[in-house]
Residue frames as a rotation matrix with the C-alpha (Angstrom) as fourth column:
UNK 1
-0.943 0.317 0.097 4.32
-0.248 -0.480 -0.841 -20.83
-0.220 -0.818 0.532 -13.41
UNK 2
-0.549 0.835 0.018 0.45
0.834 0.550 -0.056 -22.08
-0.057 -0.016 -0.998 -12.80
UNK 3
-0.004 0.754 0.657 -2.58
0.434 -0.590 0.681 -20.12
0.901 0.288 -0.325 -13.07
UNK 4
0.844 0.387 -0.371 -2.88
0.499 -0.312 0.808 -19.94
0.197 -0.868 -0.457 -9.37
UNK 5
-0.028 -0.645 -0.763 0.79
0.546 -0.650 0.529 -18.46
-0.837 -0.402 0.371 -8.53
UNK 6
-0.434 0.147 0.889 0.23
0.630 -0.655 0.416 -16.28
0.644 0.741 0.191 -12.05
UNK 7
0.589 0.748 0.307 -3.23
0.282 -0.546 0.789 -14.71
0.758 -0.378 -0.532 -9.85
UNK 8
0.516 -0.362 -0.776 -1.00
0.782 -0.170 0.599 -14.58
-0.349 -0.916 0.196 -6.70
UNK 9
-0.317 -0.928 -0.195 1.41
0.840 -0.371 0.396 -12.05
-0.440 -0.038 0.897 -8.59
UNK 10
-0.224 0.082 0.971 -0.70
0.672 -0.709 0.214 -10.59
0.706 0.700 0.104 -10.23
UNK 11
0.600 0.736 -0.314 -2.51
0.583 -0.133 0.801 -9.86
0.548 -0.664 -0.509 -6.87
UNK 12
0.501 -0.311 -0.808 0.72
0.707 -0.391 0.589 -8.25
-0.499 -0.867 0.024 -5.31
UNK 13
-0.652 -0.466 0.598 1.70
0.744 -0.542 0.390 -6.61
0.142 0.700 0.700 -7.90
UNK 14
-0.176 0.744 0.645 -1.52
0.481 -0.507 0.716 -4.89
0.859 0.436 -0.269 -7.67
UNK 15
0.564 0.719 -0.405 -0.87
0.457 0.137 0.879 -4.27
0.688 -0.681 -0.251 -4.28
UNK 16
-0.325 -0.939 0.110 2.70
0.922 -0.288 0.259 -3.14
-0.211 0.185 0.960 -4.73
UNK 17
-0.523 -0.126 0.843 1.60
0.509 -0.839 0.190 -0.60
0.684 0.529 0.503 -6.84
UNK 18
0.348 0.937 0.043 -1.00
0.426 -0.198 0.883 0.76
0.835 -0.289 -0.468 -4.24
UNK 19
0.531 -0.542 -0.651 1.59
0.730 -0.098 0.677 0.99
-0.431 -0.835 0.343 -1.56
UNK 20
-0.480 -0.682 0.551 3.56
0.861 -0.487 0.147 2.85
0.168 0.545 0.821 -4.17
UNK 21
0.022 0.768 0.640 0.75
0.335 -0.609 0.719 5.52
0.942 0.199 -0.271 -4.11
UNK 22
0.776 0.420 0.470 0.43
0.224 -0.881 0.417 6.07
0.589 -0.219 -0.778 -1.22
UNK 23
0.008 -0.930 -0.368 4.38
0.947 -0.111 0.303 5.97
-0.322 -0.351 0.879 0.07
UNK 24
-0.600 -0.414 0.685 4.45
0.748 -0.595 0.295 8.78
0.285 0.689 0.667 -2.86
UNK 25
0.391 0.738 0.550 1.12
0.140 -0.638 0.757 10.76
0.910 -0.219 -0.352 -1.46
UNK 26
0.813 -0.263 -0.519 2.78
0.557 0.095 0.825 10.19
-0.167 -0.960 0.224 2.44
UNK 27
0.105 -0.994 0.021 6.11
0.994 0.105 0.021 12.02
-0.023 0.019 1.000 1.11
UNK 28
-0.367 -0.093 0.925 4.60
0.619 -0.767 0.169 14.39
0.694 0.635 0.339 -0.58
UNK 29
0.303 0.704 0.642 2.71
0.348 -0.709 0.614 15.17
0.887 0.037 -0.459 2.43
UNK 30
0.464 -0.375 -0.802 5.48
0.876 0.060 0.478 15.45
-0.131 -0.925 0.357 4.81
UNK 31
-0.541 -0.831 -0.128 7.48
0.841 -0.538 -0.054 18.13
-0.024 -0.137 0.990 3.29
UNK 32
0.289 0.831 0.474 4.18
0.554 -0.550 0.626 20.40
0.781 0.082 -0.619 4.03
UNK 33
-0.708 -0.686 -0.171 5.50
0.398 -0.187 -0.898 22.89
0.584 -0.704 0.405 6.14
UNK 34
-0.612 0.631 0.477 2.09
-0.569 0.067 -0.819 23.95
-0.549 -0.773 0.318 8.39
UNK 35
-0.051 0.782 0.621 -0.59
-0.951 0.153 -0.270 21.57
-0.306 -0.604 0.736 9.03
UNK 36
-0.759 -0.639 -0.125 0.96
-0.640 0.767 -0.036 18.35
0.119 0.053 -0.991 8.36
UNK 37
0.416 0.719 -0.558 -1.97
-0.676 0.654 0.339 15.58
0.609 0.236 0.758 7.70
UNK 38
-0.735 -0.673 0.079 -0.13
-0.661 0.687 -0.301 12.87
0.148 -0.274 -0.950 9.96
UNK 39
-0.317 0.726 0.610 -3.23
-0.565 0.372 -0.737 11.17
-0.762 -0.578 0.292 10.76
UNK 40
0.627 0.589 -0.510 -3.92
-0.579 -0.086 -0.811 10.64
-0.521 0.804 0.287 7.05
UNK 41
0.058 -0.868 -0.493 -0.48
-0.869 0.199 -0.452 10.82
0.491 0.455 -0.743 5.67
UNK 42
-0.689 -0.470 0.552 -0.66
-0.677 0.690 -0.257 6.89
-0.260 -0.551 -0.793 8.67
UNK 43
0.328 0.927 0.182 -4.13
-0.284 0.280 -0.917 6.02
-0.901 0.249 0.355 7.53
UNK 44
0.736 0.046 -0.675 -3.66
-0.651 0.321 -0.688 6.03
0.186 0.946 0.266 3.54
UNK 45
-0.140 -0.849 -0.510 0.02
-0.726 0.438 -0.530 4.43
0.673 0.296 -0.678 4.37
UNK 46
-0.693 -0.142 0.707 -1.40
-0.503 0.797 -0.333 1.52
-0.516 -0.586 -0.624 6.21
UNK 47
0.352 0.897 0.267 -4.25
-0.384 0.398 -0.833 0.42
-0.854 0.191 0.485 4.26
UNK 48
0.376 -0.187 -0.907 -2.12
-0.922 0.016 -0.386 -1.02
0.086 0.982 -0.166 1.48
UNK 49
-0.633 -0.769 -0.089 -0.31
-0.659 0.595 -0.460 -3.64
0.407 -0.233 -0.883 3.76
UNK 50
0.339 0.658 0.672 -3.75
-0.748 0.622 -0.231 -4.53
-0.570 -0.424 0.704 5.94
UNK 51
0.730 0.348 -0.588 -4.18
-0.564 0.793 -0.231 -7.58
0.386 0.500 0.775 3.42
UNK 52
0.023 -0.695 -0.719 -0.72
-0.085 0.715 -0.694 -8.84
0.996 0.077 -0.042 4.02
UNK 53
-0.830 -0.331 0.450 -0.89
-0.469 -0.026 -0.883 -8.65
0.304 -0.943 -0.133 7.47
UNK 54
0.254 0.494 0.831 -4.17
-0.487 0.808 -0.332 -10.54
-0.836 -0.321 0.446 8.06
UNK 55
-0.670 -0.313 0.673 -2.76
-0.120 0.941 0.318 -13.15
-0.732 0.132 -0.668 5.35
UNK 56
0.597 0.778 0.196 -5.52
0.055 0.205 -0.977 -12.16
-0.800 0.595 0.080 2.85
UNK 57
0.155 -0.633 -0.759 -2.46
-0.936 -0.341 0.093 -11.11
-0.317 0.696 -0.645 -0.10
UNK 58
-0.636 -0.711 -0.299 -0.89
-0.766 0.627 0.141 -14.86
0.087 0.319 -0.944 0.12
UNK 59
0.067 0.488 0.870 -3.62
-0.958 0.277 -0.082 -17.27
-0.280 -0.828 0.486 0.22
């Protein structure tokens, strides 16, 4: 493996783990039984993926 696909993994790894976070913070705030964040609990659990989805993750 090269330097550059080394940085690429390291980069999703690092971006993996972020998603991990907040999947785990999005679970934790579903099994709230009154006032359910949903707004948040979709917010925090999209902003990990943005990059891949405008192509900034794989470049």
């Amino acid at each position: 493996m090269n330097d550059i696909e080394q940085e690429r993994l390291r980069h999703v790894r690092k971006w993996l783990s972020y998603a991990d976070e907040d999947l785990r913070l999005a679970q934790h705030g579903l099994k709230l039984t009154t006032s359910v964040p949903y707004r948040l609990i979709a917010y925090r659990h999209l902003t990990p993926i943005r990059p891949g989805i405008r192509g900034k993750t794989m470049r």
